[in-house]
Residue frames relative to the residue before (quaternion, step in Angstrom):
aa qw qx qy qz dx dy dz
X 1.0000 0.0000 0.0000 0.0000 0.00 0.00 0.00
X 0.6016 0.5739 -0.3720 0.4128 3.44 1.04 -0.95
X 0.7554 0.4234 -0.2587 0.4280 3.56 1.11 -0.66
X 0.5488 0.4774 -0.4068 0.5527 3.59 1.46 0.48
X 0.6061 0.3471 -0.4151 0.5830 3.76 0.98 -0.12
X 0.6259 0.3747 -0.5253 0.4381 3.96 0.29 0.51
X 0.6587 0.3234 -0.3819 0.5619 3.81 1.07 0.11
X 0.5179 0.4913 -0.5163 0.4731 3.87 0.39 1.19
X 0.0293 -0.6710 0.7310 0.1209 3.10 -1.02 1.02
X 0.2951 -0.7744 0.5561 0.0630 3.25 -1.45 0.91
X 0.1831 -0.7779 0.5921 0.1040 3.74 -0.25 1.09
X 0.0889 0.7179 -0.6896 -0.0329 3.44 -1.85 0.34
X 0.3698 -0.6250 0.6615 0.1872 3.55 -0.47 1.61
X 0.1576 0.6430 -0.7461 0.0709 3.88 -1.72 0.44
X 0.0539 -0.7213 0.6899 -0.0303 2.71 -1.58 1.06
X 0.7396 -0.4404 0.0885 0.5012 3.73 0.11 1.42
X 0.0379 -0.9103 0.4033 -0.0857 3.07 1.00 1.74
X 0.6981 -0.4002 0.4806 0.3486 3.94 0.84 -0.03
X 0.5770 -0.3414 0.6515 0.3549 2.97 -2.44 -0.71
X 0.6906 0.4627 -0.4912 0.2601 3.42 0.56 -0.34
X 0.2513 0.7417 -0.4920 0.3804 3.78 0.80 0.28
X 0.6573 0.6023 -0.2187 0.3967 3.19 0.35 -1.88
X 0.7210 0.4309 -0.2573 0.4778 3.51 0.35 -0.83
X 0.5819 0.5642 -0.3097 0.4971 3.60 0.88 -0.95
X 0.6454 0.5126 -0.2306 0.5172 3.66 0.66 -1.41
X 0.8377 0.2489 -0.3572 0.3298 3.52 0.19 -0.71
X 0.5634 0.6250 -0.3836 0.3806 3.16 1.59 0.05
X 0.6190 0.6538 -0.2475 0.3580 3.70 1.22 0.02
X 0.5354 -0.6967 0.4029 0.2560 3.40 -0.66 0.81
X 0.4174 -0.7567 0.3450 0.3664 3.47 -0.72 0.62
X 0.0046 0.7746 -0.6084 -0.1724 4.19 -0.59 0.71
X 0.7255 -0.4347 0.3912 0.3628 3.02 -1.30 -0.96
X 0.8559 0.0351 -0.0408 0.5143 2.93 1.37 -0.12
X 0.0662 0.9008 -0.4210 0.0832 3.80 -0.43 1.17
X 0.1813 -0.8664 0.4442 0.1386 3.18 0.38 1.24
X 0.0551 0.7262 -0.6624 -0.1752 3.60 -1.12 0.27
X 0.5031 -0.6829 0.5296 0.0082 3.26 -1.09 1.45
X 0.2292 0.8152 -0.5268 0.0738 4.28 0.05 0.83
X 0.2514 -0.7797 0.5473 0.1710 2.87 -0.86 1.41
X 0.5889 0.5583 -0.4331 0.3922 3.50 0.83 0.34
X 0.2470 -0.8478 0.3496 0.3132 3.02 -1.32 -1.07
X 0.2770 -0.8986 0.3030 -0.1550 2.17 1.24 2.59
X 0.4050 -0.7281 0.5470 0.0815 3.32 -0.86 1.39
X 0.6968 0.5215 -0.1711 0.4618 3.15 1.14 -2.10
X 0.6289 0.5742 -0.4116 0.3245 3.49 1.19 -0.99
X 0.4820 0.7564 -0.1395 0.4195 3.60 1.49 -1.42
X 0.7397 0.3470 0.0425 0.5750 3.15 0.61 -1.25
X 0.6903 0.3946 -0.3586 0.4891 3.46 1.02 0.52
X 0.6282 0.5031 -0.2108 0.5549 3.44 1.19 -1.12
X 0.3861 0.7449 -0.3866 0.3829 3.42 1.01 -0.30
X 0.7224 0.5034 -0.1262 0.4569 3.26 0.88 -2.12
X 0.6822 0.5177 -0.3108 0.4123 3.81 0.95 -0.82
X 0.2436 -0.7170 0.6092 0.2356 3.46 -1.20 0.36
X 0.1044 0.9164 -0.3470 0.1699 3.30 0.59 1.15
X 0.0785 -0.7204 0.5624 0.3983 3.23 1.52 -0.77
X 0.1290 -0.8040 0.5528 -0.1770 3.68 0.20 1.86
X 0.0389 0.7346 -0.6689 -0.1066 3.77 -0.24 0.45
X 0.2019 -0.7364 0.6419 0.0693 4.01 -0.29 0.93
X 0.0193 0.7613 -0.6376 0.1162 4.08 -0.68 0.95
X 0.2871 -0.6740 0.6734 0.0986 3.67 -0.74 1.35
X 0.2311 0.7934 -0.5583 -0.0737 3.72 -0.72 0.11
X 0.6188 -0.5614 0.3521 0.4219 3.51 1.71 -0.18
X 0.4353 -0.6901 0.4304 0.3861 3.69 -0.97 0.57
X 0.1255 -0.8068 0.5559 -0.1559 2.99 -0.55 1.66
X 0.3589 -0.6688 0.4341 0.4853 3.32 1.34 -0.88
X 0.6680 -0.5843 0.3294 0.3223 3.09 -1.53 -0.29
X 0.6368 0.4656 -0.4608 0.4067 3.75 0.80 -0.31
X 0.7120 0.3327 -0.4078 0.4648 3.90 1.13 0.38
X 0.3819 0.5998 -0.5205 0.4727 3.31 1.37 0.08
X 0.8542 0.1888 -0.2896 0.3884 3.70 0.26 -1.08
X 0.5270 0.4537 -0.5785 0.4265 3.96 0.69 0.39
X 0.5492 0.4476 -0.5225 0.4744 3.78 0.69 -0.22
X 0.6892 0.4615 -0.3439 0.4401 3.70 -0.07 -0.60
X 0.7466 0.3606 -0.3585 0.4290 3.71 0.42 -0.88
X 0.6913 0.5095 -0.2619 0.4403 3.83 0.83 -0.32
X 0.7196 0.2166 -0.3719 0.5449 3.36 1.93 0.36
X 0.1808 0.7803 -0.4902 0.3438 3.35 1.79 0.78
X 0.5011 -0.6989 0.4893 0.1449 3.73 -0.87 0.93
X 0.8780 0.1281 0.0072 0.4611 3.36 0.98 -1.15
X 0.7456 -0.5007 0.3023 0.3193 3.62 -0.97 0.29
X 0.7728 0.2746 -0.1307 0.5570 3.06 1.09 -0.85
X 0.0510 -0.8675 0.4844 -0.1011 3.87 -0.58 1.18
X 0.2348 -0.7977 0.5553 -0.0099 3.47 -0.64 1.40
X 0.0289 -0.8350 0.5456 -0.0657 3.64 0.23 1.23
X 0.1095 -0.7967 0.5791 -0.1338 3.66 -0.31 1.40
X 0.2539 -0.7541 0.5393 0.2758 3.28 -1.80 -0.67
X 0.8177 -0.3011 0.3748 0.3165 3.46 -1.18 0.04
X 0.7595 0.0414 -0.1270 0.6366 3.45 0.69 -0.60
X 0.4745 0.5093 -0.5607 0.4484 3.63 0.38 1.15
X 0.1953 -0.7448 0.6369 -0.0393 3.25 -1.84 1.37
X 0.1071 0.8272 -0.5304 -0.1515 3.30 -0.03 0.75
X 0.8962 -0.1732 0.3735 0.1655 2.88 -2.51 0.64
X 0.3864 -0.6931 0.4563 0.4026 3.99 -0.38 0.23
X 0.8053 0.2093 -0.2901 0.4727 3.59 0.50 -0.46
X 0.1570 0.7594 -0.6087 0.1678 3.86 1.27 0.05
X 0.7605 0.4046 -0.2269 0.4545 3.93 -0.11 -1.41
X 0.7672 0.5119 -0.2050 0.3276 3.60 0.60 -0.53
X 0.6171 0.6142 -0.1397 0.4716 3.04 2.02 -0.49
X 0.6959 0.5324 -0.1782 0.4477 2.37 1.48 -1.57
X 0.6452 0.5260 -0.3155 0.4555 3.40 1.55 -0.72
X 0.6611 0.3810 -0.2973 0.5739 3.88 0.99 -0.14
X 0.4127 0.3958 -0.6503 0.5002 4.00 0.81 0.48
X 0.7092 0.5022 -0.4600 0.1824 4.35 0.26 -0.34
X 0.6143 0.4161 -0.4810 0.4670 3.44 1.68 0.28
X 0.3179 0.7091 -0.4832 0.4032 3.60 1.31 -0.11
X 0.8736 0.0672 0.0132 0.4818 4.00 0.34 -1.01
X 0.5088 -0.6084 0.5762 0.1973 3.06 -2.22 0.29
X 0.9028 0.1941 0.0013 0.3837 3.32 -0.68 0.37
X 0.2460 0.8252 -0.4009 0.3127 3.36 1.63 0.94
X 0.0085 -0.8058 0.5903 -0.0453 3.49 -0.73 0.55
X 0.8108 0.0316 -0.1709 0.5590 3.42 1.10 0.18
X 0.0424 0.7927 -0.6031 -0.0779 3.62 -0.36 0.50
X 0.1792 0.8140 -0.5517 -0.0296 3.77 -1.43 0.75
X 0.6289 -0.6270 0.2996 0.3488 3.09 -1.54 0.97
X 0.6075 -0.4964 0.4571 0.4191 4.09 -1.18 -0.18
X 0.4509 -0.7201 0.5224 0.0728 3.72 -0.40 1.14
X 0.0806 0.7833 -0.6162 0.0135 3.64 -1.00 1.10
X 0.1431 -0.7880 0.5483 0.2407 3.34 -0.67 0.01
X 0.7431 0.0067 -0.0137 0.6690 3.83 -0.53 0.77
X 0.8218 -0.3330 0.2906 0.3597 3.53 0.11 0.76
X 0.8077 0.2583 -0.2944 0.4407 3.72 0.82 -0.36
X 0.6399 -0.5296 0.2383 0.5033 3.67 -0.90 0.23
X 0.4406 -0.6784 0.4995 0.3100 3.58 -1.06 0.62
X 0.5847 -0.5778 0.5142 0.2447 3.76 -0.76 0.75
X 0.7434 0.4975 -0.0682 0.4417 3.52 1.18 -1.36
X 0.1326 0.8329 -0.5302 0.0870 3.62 1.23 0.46
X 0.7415 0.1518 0.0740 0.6494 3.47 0.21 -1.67
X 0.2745 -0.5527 0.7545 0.2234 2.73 -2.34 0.14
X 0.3091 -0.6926 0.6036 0.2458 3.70 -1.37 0.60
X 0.2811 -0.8331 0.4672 0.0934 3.82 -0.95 0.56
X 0.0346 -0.7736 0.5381 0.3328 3.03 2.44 -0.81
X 0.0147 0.7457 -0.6191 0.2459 3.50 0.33 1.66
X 0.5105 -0.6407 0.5282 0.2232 4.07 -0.98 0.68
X 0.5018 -0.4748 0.5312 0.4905 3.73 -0.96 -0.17
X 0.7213 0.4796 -0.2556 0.4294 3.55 0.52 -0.71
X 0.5790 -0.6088 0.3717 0.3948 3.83 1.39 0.36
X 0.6215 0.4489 -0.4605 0.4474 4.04 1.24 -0.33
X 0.6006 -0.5781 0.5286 0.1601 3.05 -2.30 1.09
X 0.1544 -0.7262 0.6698 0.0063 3.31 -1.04 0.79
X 0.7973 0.2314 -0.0916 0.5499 3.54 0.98 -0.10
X 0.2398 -0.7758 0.5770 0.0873 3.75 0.46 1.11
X 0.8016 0.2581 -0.3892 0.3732 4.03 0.73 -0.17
X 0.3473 -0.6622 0.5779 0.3271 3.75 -0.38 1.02
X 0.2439 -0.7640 0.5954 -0.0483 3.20 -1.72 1.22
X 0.3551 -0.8056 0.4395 0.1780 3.69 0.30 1.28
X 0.3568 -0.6633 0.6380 0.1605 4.10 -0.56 1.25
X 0.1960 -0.8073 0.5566 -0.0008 3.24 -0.52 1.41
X 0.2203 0.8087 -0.5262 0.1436 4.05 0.77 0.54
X 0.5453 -0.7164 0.4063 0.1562 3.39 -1.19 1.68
X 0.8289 0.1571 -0.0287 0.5361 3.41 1.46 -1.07
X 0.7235 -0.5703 0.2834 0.2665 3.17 -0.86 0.72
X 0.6001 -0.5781 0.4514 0.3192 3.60 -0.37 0.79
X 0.1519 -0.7026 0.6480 0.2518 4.05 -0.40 0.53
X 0.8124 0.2201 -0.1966 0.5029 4.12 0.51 -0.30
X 0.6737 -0.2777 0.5731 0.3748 3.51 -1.93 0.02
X 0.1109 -0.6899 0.6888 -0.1928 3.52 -0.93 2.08
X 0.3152 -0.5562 0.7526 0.1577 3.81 -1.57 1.07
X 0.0470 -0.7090 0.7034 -0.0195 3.48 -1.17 1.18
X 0.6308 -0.5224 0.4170 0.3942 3.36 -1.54 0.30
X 0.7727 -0.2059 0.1230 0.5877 3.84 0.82 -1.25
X 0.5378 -0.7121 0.4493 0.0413 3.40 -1.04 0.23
X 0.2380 -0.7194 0.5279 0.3835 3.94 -0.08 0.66
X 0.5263 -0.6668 0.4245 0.3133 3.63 -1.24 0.19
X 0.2362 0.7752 -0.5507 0.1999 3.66 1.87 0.79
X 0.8028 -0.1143 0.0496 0.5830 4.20 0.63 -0.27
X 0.0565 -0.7676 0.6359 -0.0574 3.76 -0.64 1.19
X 0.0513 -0.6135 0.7582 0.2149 3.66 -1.25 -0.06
X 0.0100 0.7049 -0.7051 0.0760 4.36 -1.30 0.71
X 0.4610 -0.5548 0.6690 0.1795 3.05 -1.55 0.30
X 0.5450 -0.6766 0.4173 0.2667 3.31 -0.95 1.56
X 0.7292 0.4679 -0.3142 0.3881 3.78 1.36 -1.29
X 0.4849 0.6096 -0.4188 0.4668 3.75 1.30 -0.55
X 0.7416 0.3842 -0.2901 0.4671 3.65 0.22 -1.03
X 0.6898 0.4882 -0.2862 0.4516 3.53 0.89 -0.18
X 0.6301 0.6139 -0.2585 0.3991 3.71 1.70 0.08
X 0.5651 0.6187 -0.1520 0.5242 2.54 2.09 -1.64
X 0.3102 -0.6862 0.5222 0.4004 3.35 0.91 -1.26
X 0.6334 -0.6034 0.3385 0.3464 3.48 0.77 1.45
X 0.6567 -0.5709 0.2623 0.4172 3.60 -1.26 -0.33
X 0.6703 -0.5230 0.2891 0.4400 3.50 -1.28 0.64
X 0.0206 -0.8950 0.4068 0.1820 3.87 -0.21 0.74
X 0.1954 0.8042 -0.4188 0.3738 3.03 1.44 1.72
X 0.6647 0.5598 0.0010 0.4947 2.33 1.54 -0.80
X 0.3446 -0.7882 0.4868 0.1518 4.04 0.05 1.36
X 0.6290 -0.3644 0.2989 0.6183 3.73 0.69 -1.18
X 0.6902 0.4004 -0.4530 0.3976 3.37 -1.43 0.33
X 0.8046 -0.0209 -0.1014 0.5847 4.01 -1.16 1.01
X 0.4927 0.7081 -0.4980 0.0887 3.84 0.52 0.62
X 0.4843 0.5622 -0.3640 0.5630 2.78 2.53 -0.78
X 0.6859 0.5043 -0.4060 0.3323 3.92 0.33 -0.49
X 0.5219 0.5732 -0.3520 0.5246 3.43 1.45 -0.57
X 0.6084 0.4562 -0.3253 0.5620 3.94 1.11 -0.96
X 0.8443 0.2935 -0.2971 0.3358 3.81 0.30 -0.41
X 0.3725 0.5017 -0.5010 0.5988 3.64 1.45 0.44
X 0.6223 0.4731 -0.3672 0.5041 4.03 0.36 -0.81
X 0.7381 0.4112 -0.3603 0.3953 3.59 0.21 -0.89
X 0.6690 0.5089 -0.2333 0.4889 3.88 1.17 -1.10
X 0.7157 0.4340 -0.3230 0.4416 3.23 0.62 -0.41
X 0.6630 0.2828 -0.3693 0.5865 3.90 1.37 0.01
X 0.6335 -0.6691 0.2323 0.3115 3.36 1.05 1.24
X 0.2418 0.7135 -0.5243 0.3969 4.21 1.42 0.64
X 0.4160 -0.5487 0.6998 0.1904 3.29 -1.26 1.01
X 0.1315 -0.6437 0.7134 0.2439 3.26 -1.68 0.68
X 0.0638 -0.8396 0.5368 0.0526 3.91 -0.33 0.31
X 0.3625 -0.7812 0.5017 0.0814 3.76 -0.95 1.07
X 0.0732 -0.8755 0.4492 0.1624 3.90 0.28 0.73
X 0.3777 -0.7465 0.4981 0.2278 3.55 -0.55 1.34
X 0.5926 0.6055 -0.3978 0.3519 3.59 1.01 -0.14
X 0.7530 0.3865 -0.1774 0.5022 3.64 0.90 -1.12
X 0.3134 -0.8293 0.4381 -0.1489 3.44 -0.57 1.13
X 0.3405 0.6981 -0.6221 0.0986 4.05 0.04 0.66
X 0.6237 -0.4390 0.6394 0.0969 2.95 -2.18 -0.10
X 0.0380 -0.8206 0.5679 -0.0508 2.90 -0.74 1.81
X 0.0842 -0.7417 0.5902 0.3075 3.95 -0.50 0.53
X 0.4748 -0.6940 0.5007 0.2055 3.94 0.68 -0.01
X 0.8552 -0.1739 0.0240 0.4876 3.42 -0.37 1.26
X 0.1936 0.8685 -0.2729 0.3658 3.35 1.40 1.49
X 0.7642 0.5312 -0.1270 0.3430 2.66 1.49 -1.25
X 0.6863 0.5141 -0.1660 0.4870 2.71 0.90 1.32
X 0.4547 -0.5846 0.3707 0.5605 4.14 -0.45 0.78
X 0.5142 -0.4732 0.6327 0.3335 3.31 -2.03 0.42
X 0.6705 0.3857 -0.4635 0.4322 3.94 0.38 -0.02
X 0.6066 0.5585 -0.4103 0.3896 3.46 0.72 -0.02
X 0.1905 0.9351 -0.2881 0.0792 3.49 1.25 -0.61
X 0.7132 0.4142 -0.0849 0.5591 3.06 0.71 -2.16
X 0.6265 0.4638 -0.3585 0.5137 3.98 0.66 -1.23
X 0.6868 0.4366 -0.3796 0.4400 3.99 0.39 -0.68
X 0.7645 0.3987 -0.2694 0.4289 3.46 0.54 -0.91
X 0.3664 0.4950 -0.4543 0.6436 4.12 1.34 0.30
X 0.7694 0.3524 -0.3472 0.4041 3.53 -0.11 -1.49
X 0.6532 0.4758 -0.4296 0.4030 4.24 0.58 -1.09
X 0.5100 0.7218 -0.3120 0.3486 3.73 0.84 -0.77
X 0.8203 0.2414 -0.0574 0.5153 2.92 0.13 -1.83
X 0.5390 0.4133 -0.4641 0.5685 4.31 0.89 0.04
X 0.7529 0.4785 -0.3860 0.2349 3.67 0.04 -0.35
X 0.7420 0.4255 -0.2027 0.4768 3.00 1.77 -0.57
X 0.2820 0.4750 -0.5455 0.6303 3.51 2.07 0.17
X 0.8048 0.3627 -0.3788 0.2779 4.04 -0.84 -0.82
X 0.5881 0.5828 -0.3276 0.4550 3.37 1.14 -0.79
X 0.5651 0.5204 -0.2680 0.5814 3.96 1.31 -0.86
X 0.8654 0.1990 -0.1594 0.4314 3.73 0.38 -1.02
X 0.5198 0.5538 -0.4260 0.4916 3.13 1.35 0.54
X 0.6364 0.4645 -0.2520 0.5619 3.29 1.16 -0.47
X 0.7255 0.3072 -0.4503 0.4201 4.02 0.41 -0.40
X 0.5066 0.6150 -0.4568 0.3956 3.61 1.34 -0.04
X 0.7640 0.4012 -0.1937 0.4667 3.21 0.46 -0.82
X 0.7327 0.2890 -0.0557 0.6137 3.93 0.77 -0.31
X 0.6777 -0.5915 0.3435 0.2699 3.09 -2.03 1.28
X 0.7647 -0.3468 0.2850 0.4623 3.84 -1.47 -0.27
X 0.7238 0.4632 -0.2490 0.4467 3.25 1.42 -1.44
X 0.7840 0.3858 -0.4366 0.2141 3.43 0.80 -0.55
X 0.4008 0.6452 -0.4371 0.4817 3.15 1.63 -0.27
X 0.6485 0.5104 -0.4004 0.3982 3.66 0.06 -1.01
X 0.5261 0.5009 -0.4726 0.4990 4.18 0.96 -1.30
X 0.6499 0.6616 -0.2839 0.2434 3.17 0.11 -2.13
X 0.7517 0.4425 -0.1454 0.4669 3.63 0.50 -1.92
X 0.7584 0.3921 -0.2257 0.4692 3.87 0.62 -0.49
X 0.5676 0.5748 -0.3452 0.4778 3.21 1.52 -0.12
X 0.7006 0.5093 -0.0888 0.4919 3.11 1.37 -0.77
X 0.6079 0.5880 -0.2641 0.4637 3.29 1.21 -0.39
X 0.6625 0.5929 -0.0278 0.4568 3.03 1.09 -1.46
X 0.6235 0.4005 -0.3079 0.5967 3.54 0.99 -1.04
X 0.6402 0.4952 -0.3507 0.4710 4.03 0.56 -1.16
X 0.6253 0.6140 -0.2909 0.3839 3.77 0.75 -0.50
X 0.8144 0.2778 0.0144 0.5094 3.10 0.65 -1.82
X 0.3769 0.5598 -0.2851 0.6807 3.89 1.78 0.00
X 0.6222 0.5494 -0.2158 0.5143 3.81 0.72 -1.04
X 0.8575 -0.0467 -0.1941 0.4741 3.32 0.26 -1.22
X 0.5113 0.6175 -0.5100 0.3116 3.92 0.49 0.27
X 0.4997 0.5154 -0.3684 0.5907 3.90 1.58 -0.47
X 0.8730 0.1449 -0.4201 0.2010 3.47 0.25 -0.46
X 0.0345 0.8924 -0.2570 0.3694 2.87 1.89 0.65
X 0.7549 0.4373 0.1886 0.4508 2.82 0.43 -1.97
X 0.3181 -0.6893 0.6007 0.2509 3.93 1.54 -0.83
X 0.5323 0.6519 -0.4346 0.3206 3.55 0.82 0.59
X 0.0781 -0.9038 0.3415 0.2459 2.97 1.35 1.38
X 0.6505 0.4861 -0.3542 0.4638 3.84 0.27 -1.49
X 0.8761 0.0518 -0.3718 0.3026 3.51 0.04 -0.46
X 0.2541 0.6480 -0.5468 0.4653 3.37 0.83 1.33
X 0.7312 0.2078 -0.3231 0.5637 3.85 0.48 -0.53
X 0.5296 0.3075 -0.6112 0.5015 4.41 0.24 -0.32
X 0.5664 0.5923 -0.4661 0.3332 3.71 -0.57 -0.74
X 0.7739 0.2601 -0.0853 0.5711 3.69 0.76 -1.61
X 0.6515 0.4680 -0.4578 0.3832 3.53 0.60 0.24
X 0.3504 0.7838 -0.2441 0.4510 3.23 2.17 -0.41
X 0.8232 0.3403 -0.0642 0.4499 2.91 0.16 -1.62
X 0.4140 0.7805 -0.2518 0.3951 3.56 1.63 -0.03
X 0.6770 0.5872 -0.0321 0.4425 2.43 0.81 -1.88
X 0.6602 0.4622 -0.2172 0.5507 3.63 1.28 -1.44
X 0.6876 0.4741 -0.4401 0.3298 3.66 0.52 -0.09
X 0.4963 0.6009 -0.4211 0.4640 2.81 1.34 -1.41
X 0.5455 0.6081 -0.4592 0.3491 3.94 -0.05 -1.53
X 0.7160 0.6153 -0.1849 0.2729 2.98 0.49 -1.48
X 0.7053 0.0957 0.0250 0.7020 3.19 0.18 -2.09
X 0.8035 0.2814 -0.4224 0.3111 3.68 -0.76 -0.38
X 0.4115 -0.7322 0.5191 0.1585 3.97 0.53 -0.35
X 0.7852 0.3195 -0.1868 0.4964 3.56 1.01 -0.42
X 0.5348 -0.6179 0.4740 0.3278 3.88 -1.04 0.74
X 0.2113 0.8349 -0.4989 0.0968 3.54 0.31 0.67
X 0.6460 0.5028 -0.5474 0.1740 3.59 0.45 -0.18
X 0.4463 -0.7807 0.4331 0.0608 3.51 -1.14 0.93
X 0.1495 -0.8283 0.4713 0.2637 4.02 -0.23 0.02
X 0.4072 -0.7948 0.4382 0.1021 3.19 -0.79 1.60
X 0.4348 -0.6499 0.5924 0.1939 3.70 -1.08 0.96
């Protein structure tokens, strides 16, 4: 095994992620290569990875987001086999090792991931459902989260997969064309698992391997307010261009005025009301929909 965790390169995307890294790092096996990917320009981060004997590769590339954070990383990834995680993930002692022996276990795997806790208990939020065809097409444009109380006792085919810990093959991601890098953050891992189903790849969940999620972690606790403006206003640009990708003119068109309209009138009845916080998500909402609109590109950015 020791010689299948020196063919794993292991990516982490960060954006001025904190101490909570630190915890992630020491949970990781040692390979030959581990890229960490910073869209900032994170002294503290620098100064931490330092401390690890990790064979750490440490790339600045700017806040780009994450679906070019992780095609830049996988095209200077060393090895076929790639374990693409986050900052506020801890894994399990044999989590990485399992996950790497569920790939002689199957045919035709294109995504393999580990079982998701949060604080120690099982997350509810494992998979997402797409009501996805055999043939990879969508019948349901709204992804529905599989709410399941207890843990799975075996290795489960799901529809798609958040992007909280993944293991892939460097040549699969390199058929599919990697991840959609329209796309800043939010539905990019679903945008990777419609891509995988539709070139027929199993996406498979391994009940053996096991991390730790703290959820929205990655990241200082003074930064909070600027992250939660910035998660807002990307989810509802991706949610808009995830949806005209995937659907006709008209339904996008229902879709886009439905949305506009609530962010508008939600906008001005909070501030109405002196409801200050949700007076500005509401208007950063409805932001977001113009941009969509007139500018076309995921551009809003958090300032230091």
């Amino acid at each position: 095994m020791m010689e299948t965790l020196l063919q794993l390169s292991i990516i982490i995307p960060t954006f001025y992620p904190g101490n909570i890294i630190k915890k992630c790092l020491e949970t990781l096996p040692k390979t030959n290569d581990l890229i960490i990917v910073d869209n900032g320009n994170d002294e503290e981060l620098k100064n931490t990875i330092e401390k690890f004997d990790l064979n750490i590769r440490h790339f600045k590339i700017g806040d780009v987001g994450l679906s070019k954070s992780f095609n830049f990383a996988v095209k200077k990834a060393k090895n076929e086999n790639i374990l693409i995680t986050q900052p506020d993930v801890t894994f399990a002692s044999n989590a990485i090792p399992n996950l790497l022996e569920a790939l002689k276990k199957y045919e035709n795997i294109g995504l393999l991931a580990p079982l998701i806790y949060e604080q120690n208990e099982y997350s509810q939020f494992n998979t997402l459902d797409l009501n996805l065809k055999k043939n990879g097409q969508l019948t349901n444009l709204t992804p529905k989260q599989k709410r399941l109380k207890v843990a799975p006792d075996g290795d489960c085919c799901v529809e798609a997969v958040n992007a909280t810990t993944m293991l892939l093959k460097k040549s699969i991601l390199e058929k599919i064309n990697g991840w959609d890098e329209n796309i800043y953050t939010y539905l990019e891992d679903l945008d990777l698992c419609i891509k995988l189903r539709r070139n027929n790849f199993q996406i498979i969940k391994v009940s053996n391997s096991k991390v730790n999620h703290i959820g929205f972690g990655s990241h200082k606790k003074e930064n909070t307010h600027k992250f939660e403006i910035s998660r807002n206003w990307h989810f509802t640009w991706s949610s808009l261009y995830f949806r005209k990708k995937y659907t006709s003119k008209l339904e996008f068109a229902v879709f886009f005025i439905k949305n506009i309209s609530k962010y508008f009138f939600k906008t001005i009845l909070n501030g109405f009301i002196f409801r200050k916080q949700k007076t500005i998500l509401n208007f950063i909402r409805l932001k977001a929909c113009i941009n969509f609109i007139l500018i076309k590109k995921s551009n809003y950015r958090i300032r230091f």
